[in-house]
C-alpha positions in Angstrom: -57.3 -1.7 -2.2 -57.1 2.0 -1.7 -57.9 3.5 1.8 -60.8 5.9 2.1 -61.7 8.3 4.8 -65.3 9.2 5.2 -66.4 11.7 7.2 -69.0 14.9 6.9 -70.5 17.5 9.4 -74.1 15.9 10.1 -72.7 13.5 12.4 -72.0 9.6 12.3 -75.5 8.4 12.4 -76.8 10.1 9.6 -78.4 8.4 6.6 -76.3 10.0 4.0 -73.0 9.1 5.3 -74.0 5.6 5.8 -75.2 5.5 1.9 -71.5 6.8 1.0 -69.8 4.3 2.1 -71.4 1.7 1.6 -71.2 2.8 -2.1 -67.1 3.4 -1.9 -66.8 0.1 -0.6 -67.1 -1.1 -3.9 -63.8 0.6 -4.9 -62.1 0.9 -1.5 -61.2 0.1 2.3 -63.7 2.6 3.7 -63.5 3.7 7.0 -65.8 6.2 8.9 -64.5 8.4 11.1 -67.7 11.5 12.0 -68.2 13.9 14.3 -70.4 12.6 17.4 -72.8 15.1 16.9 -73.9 17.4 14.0 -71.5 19.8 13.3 -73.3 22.1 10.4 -72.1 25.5 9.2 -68.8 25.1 11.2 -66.3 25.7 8.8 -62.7 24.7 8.7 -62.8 25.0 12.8 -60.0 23.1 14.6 -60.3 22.3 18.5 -57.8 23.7 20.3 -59.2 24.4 24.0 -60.6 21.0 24.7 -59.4 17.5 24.7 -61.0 15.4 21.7 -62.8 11.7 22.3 -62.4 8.7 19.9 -65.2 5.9 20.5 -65.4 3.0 18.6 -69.3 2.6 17.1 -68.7 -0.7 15.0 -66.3 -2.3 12.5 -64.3 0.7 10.7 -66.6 3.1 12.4 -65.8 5.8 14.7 -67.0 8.9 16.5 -64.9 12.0 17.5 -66.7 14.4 19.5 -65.3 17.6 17.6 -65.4 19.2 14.5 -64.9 17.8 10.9 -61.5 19.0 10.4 -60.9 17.1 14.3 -61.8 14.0 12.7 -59.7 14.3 9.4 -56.9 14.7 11.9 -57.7 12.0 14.6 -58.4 9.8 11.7 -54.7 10.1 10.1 -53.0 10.1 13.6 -54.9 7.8 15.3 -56.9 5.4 12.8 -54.7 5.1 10.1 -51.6 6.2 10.9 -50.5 7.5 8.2 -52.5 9.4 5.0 -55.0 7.5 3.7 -55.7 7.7 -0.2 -58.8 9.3 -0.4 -60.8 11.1 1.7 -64.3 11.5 1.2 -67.0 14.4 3.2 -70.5 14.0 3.2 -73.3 13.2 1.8 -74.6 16.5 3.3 -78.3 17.5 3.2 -78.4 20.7 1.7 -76.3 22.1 -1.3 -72.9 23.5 -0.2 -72.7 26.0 -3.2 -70.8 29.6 -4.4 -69.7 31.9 -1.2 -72.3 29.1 1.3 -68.5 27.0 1.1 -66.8 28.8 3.7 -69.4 28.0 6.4 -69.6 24.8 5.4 -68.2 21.6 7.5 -68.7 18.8 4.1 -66.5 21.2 2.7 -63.8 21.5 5.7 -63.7 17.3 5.6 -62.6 17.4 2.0 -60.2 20.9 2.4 -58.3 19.4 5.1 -58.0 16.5 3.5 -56.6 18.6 0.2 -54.1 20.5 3.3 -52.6 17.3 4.0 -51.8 16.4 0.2 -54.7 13.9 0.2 -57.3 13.6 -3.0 -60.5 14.7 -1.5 -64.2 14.9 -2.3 -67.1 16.5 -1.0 -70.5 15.6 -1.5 -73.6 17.2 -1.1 -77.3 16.4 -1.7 -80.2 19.3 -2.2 -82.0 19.5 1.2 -86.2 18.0 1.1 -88.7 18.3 3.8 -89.3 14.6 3.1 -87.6 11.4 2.7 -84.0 11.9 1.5 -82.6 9.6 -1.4 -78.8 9.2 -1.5 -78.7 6.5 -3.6 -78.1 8.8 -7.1 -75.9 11.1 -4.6 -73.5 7.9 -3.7 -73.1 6.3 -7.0 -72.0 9.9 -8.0 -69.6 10.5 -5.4 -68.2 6.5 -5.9 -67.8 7.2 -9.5 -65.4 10.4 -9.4 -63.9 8.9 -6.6 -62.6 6.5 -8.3 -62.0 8.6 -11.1 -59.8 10.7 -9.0 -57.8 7.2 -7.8 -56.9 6.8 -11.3 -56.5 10.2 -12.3 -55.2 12.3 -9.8 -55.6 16.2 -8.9 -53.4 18.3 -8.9 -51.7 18.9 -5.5 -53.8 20.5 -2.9 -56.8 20.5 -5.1 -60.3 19.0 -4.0 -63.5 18.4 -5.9 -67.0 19.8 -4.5 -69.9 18.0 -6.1 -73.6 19.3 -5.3 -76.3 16.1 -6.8 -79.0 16.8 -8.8 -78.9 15.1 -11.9 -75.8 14.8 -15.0 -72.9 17.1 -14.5 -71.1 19.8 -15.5 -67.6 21.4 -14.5 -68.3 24.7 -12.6 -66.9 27.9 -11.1 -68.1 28.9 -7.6 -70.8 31.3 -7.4 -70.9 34.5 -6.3 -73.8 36.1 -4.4 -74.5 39.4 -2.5 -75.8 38.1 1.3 -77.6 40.5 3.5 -77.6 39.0 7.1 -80.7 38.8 9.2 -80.4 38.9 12.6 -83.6 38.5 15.3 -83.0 40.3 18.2 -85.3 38.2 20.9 -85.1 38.5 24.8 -85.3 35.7 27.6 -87.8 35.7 30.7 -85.6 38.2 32.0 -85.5 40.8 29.6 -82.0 40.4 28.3 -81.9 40.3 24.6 -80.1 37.7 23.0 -79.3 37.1 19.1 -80.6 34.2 16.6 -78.8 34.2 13.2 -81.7 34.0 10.6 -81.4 32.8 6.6 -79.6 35.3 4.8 -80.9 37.2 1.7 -79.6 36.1 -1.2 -78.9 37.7 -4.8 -76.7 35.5 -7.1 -74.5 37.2 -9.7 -75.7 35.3 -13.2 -73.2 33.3 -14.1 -74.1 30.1 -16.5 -71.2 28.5 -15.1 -71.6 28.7 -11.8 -72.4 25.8 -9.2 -75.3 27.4 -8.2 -77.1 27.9 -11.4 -76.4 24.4 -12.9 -77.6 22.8 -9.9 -80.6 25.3 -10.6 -80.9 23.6 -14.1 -80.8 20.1 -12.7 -77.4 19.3 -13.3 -74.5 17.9 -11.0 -71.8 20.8 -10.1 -68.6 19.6 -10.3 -66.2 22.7 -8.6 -62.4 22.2 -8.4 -61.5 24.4 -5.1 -58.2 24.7 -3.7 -57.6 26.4 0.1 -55.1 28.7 -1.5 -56.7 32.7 -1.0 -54.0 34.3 -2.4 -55.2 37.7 -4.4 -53.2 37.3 -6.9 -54.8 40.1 -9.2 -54.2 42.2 -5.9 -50.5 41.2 -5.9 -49.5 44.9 -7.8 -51.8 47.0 -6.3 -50.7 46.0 -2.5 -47.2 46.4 -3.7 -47.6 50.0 -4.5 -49.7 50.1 -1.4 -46.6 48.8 0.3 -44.3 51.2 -1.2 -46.6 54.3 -0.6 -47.0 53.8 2.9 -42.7 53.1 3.0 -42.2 56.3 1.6 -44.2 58.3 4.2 -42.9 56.3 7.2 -39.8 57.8 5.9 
């Protein structure tokens, strides 16, 4: 049987997590490995400055107090050691769509998994103020999984799939965000900072993640964790050859 990692950035105790593994089990050894506590809107982050904690919850199912991408790692080194097959990240509440990815820890799971040459997933459901179901979320997410056992990604390549309903393959939006800060101040006077939602404009693009998910479909977006500009390539060249000349 293949060997799955599942993590995600809402913690090991969450609902959605729990749902997603219990549906991979079907196709795989699952194991959880989670961060103690939720770890949303981190990012790729990677603990450096602390030492990291590994506690044993039950059976297959463990706890790192650190970040996503901690417990990817502690996982490989310390769980399995060695890669595992498959690594799996979420089921997050909330979407994790267009430029939102780079904040997002579901994402990190599944991109360090895709670092380390593993096929990786991440899954995300759209948030509600009530009840969540991630029933329709996990039989998604166990169904590509195992389509990527079969059929492999290309190297370093991970899938990001965002649950409504059916699917379609999709490019990542793009989106122009205006931050909103609050500037606030304790019982002392001194102002402090709370990071507020962002306003939001997305470029149309039928394609996108963000407006088939708006259409009621499941996104299905290939990413890969190379940044390269390639259409930049040139112009930094002759940028680089310009600034040679007047050194000279």
């Amino acid at each position: 049987m293949p060997r799955i990692l599942v993590t995600n950035d809402d913690g090991y105790r969450s609902e959605g997590i729990h749902a997603l593994a219990e549906a991979l089990r079907a196709i795989g050894d699952v194991t959880v490995v989670a961060p103690v506590e939720e770890a949303s809107a981190i990012g790729h982050a990677l603990t450096l400055r602390r030492p990291l904690r590994l506690e044993t919850i039950a059976d297959r199912t463990f706890a790192v107090d650190g970040t996503p991408t901690d417990c990817v790692n502690v996982a490989i080194t310390q769980v399995f050691k060695g890669l595992p097959d498959l690594v799996v990240s979420g089921i997050n509440k909330g979407w994790n769509l267009g430029d939102d990815i780079t904040y997002s820890g579901t994402v990190a799971g599944a991109l360090e998994g895709a670092l380390l040459g593993i096929p990786s997933i991440a899954v995300s459901l759209r948030a509600t103020r009530g009840e969540y179901d991630f029933s329709h979320a996990a039989r998604t997410a166990a169904s590509f999984a195992g389509a990527v056992l079969r059929r492999p990604l290309p190297l370093r390549t991970f899938l990001n799939i965002n649950v409504p309903k059916g699917h379609r393959v999709t490019v990542q939006a793009k989106r122009n965000h205006v931050t909103s800060i609050a500037e606030r101040h304790d019982p002392k006077g001194r102002p402090y900072y709370w990071i507020e939602e962002g306003e939001n404009a997305w470029h149309a693009d039928e394609r996108s993640d963000y407006h088939v998910v708006r259409d009621g479909y499941v996104s299905v977006t290939p990413l890969h964790p190379d940044l390269t500009a390639y259409d930049a390539l040139q112009a930094v060249e002759d940028l680089s050859v310009d600034n040679a000349a007047e050194v000279r």
